[in-house]
N, C-alpha and C positions, 0 to 999 in steps of 0.2 A: 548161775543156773537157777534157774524159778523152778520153787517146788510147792505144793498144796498149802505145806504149813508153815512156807517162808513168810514172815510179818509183811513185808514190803510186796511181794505178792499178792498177798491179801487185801492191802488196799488199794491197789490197783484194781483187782477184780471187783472190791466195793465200789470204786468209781465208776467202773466199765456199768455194773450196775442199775447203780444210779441215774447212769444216760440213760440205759434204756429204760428205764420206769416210764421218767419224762419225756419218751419220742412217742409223737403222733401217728407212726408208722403202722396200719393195721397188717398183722401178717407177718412173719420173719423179718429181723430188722438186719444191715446192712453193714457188717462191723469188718475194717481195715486195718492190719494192724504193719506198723513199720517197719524195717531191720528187721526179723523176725527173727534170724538166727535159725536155731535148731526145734523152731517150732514149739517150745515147751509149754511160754505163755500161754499163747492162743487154744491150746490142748486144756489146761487149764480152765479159762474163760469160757469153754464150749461145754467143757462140764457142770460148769458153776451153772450159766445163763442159760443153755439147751440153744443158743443160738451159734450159726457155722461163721467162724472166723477165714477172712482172703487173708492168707501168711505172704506176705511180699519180701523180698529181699535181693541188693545189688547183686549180689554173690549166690551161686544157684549150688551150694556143697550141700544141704539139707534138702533141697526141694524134690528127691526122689520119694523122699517118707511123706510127703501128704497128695494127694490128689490137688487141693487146693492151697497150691502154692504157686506166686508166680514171682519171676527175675522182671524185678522192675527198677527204675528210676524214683525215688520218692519225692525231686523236682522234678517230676515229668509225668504224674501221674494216669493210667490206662482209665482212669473212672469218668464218667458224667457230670456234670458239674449238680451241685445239690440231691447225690446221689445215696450218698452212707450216712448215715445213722452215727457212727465213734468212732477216732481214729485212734489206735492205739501207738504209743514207743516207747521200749526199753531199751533207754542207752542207746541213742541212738538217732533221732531230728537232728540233735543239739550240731552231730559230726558236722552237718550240711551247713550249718552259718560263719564255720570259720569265712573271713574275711566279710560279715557282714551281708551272708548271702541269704536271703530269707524268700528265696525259692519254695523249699520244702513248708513253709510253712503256710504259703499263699497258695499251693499247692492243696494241705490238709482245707483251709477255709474255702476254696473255690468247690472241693467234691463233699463237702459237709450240707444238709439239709441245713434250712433253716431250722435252730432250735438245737441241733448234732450237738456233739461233746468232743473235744478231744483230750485223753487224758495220757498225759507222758512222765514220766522218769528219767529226769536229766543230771546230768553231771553238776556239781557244783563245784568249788576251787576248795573248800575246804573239806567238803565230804572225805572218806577212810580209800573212795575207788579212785579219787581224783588224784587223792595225794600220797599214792600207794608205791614206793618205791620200784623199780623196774627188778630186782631180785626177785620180788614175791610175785610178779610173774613169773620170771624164769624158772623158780622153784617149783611153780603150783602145774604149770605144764609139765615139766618133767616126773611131777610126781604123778600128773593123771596118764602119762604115757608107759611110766611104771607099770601100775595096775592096770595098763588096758588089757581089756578081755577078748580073745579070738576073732569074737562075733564082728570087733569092733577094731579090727585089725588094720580095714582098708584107712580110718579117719587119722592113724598113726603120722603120718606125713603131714600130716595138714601140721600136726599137732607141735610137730618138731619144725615144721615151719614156722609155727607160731611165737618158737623160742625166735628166730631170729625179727622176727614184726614186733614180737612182744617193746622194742627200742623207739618202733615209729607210734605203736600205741601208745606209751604210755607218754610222749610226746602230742598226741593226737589228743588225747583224752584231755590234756593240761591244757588244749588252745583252744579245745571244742567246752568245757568246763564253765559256767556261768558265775560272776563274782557277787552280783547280787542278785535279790528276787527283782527289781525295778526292772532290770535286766532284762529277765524273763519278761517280762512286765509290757517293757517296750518292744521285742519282739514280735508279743503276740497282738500287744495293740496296734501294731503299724500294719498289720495284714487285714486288719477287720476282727480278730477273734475279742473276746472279751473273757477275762481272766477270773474263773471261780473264785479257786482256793490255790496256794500254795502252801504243802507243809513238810516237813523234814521225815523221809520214808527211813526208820531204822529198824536193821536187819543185819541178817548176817550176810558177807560177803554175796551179791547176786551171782554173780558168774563166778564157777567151780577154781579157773585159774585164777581169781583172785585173792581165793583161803589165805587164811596166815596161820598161825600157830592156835590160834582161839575161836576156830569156827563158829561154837557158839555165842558167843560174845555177842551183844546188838552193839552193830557199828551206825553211823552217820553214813547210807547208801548213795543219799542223793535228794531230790525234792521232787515230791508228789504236785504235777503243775495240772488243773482242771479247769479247761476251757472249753467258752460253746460258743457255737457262731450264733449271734441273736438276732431275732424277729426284729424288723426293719421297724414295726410302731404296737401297739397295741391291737389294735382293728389286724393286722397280718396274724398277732398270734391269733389271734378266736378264731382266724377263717383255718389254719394250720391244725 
């Protein structure tokens, strides 16, 4: 769960940022973000930057809480081509390359402006979320189903459904999970993107179901990956 004063939050929304500083874009700029979940990020982001985040995600369970949210395909995506400004993802591109499928990824560089960012949080094999035993799922669900509060009655189901998915994710998580940064590397270089910074985002457990006993604790989350599609030559940036 992304919260204001999670460390790994924080530099994401520094990244997100930092894209926008450098886009050319005069006027509201154009920010996507992917998986979206329960919207938290993006909520975040909008407060931070004053700029409206599109919440996308395969799964439509959250999309009644925002206006702008849409059930989308993130290999398949609704946008224009050289259209958004930064793509954002937490936890979440990385799912789409099991077997070497870099759809999603060819996807974020085709609707990226020249010059765009895309900044993600991905799995890695050795990170605390990647190598997180399938108990400390099943515990940290049952424990947020415990204290659910009335309001938040209808998402119960989901939740205890979650205990039995909790087996394919963390299964999922371990085959979607990156072994090196070259890795990442080669991904993003074989779609056209070109790779900022890669650096190890440590925080406490992102997602609520993943607590262990030491919430506080800064764990090994995952790796802060900042890419931008670049200006074809020199003479393109100036005119951009």
């Amino acid at each position: 769960m992304h919260t204001a004063s999670n460390p790994v939050t924080q530099k994401i929304v520094a990244a997100v940022s930092w894209a926008l500083g450098k886009s050319k874009t005069v006027g509201p700029k154009k920010i996507v973000e992917l998986g979206s979940g329960d919207g938290n990020l993006a909520s975040i982001i909008e407060d931070s930057t004053q700029e409206t985040v599109t919440r996308t995600d395969l799964l439509s369970w959250f999309s009644g809480r925002f206006t702008n949210y849409e059930v989308v395909d993130m290999r398949a995506l609704p946008y224009a081509s050289a259209s958004v400004d930064a793509v954002v993802s937490s936890f979440a591109i990385e799912y789409t390359r099991v077997g070497n499928d870099r759809r999603a990824y060819q996807e974020v560089n085709r609707v990226l402006k020249m010059g765009g960012s895309a900044v993600f949080l991905v799995h890695h094999s050795r990170s605390s979320i990647a190598a997180a035993p399938i108990d400390n799922f099943i515990a940290s669900a049952a424990r947020y189903a415990l204290g659910i509060k009335p309001v938040q009655w209808f998402f119960l189901q989901s939740w205890f459904d979650s205990i039995e998915m909790a087996g394919r994710l963390c299964d999922s998580k371990k085959r979607a999970a990156y072994d090196s940064q070259s890795e990442v590397r080669r991904d993003l270089e074989a779609v056209g993107l070109q790779v900022v910074s890669i650096e190890t985002a440590d925080g406490p457990y992102i997602l609520e179901m993943c607590r262990n006993l030491n919430p506080d604790k800064l764990l090994d989350s995952g790796w802060l990956v900042v890419a931008e599609k670049p200006y074809l030559n020199r003479a393109e940036r100036r005119r951009r």
